[in-house]
C-alpha positions, 0 to 999 in steps of 0.5 A: 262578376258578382256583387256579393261580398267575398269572405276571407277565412284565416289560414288554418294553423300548422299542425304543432310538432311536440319535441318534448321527449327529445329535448329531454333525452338530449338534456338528459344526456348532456347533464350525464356527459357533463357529470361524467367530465366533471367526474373525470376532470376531478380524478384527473386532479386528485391524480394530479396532485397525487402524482406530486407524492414521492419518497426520499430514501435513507441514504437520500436527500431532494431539492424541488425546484420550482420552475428552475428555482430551488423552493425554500432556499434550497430547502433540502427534504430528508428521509421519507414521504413528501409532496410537490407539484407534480412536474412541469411545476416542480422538479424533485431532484434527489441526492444520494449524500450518503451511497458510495459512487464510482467512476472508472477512468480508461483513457489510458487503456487500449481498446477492447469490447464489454463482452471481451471485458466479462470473459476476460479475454484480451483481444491481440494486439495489433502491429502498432499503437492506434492513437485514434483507438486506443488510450495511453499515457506519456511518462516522464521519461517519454515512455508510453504505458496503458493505465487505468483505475476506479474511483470511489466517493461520496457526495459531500455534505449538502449536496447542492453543489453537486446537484446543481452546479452541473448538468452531468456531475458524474462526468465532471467528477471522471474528467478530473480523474482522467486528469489526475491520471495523466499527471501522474505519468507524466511524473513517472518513469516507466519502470517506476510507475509499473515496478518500483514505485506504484504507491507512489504513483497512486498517491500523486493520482490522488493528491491531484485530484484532491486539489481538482475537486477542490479548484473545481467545486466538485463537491465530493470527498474522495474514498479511495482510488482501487484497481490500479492496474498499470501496464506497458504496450502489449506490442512491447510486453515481451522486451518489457518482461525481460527488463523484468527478469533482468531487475529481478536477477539485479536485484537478486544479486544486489541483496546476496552481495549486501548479505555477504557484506553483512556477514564478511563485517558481523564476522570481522567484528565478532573477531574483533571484539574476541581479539579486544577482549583477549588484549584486555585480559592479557593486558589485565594479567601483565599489569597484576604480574607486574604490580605482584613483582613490583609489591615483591620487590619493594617489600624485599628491598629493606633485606637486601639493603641489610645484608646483600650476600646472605640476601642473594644467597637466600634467593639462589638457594630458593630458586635452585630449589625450585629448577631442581625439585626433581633431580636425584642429586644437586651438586652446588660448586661455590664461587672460587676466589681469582686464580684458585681452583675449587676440585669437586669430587664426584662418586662414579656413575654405579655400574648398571647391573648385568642381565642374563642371557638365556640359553637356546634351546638344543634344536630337535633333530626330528623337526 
């Protein structure tokens, strides 16, 4: 081995990598990918609060609901554009308080299809009443008759009962009606609801239902109930129809009896009255006849008490006068006193003067 010294060189250095440019190109695209998010992040929240814009209409009013909590107290926002947090924060609930609603009841109509319904056609009745398909309803007189209506209403000031108080108002709003409808059957007989009476009808339905909304808190008012229509089984229509045509003969018969009746007593006290009113006049002309004898007599009655023959013979004289004003010759025979004969003589009747025959006329040989 050699004595001389070893000399240690240091390593020689690693040869430097310069990562200058892509450094900066991955700086440069992190800066752009994070403005772009950044940009993003801020349209996505101005379209967020954008979103929370919305508008009530004219015949609307809205509640916003804060996590199931009415805002403000049950603020209620009219007419026109407003703004909430968009949901799951807020939810807008709008109330038309002012736009008629309707509901329609058929839980006592039979069974049919919407497109039988629009062409109007009545599907064929089947051999007997399915209850588990078709609807009816019971009367008081244990009959059964389909029946069914529309309701129209209105959301009664402000609304929140109605908005809030159920998950489906509508719903609740055709149950009671259903309701008021069945009552009203079941208060009914058969002939009344689909003859006689069907105002009546109605109007039982509705005081019903009034009384309903009130129990209940439905918060509507009541416009009118429309389209009633009330009919017997389709099975039983033909029987149903000839007690019809029965009433109407009845009927008929009834009101020909009443205007005979009406005419037999206008005539019997027309009558009555003429007969009344001759009585009358005929009572009226006896009683002046009487009165004209008796102002007769009483002012006769002092010549009478003065002389009473020349008084009689006055008053024979007079009335002879009158009974033969028109006689050709009055013989007057006095009285003759007892066991004397009075002799009268009277000119023989004149001869009636002879007429002239006249001679026949020689008859011609020739003829």
């Amino acid at each position: 081995m050699s004595d001389e010294p070893e000399h240690k060189h240091p390593p020689a250095p690693a040869p430097e990598i310069s990562d200058d440019a892509g450094s900066q190109a991955l700086s440069d695209a992190l800066k752009r990918s994070y403005a772009i998010v950044k940009v993003v992040m801020a349209g996505l929240v101005v379209l967020f609060l954008f979103s929370g814009f919305f508008t009530v209409g004219q015949h609307q009013k809205a509640i916003i609901l804060r996590f199931g909590t009415p805002v403000g107290e049950g603020k209620l926002y009219g007419p026109g554009a407003h703004w909430a947090f968009p949901p799951p924060i807020d939810e807008v609930i709008k109330i038309p308080v002012a736009q008629a609603q309707s509901v329609e009841s058929s839980i006592g109509w039979y069974a049919t299809t919407a497109a039988a319904e629009a062409a109007k056609q009545e599907p064929p009745p089947t051999e007997s009443l399915n209850p588990a398909r078709d609807g009816y309803l019971l009367t008081a007189d244990e009959n059964i008759i389909h029946a069914r209506a529309t309701l129209r209403f209105r959301i009664a000031e402000p609304g929140l009962r109605f908005a809030l108080d159920f998950i489906n108002a509508t719903n609740a709003v055709r149950h009671a009606f259903n309701n008021s409808l069945l009552y009203a059957a079941a208060r009914y007989k058969v002939d009344d609801a689909l003859t006689h009476d069907q105002a009546g009808f109605r109007e039982t339905a509705l005081a019903r239902l009034e009384r309903l909304i009130a129990e209940q808190g439905l918060g509507i008012v009541v416009e009118q109930i429309e389209n009633v229509q009330l009919i017997p089984p389709r099975q039983l229509k033909d029987a149903f129809a000839r007690v019809g045509e029965a009433e109407l003969r009845r009927g008929k018969e009834i009101n020909d009896a009443r205007s005979y009746e009406n005419q037999t007593i206008s005539k019997a006290r027309a009558e009555a009255e003429a007969r009344k009113n001759a009585s009358e006049a005929e009572r009226t002309r006896l009683v002046e006849f009487v009165a004209a004898d008796v102002e007769r007599f009483t002012n006769n009655l002092p010549s009478w008490r003065a002389n009473r023959m020349l008084f009689m013979q006055q008053r024979q004289s007079e009335t002879l006068r009158i009974i033969y004003t028109n006689a050709q010759e009055t013989i007057l025979a006095p009285r003759g006193a007892p066991g004397r004969q009075n002799w009268i003589e009277i000119n023989r009747e004149p001869p009636r003067p002879k007429v002239l025959e006249r001679p026949e006329r020689p008859k011609d040989d020739h003829h």
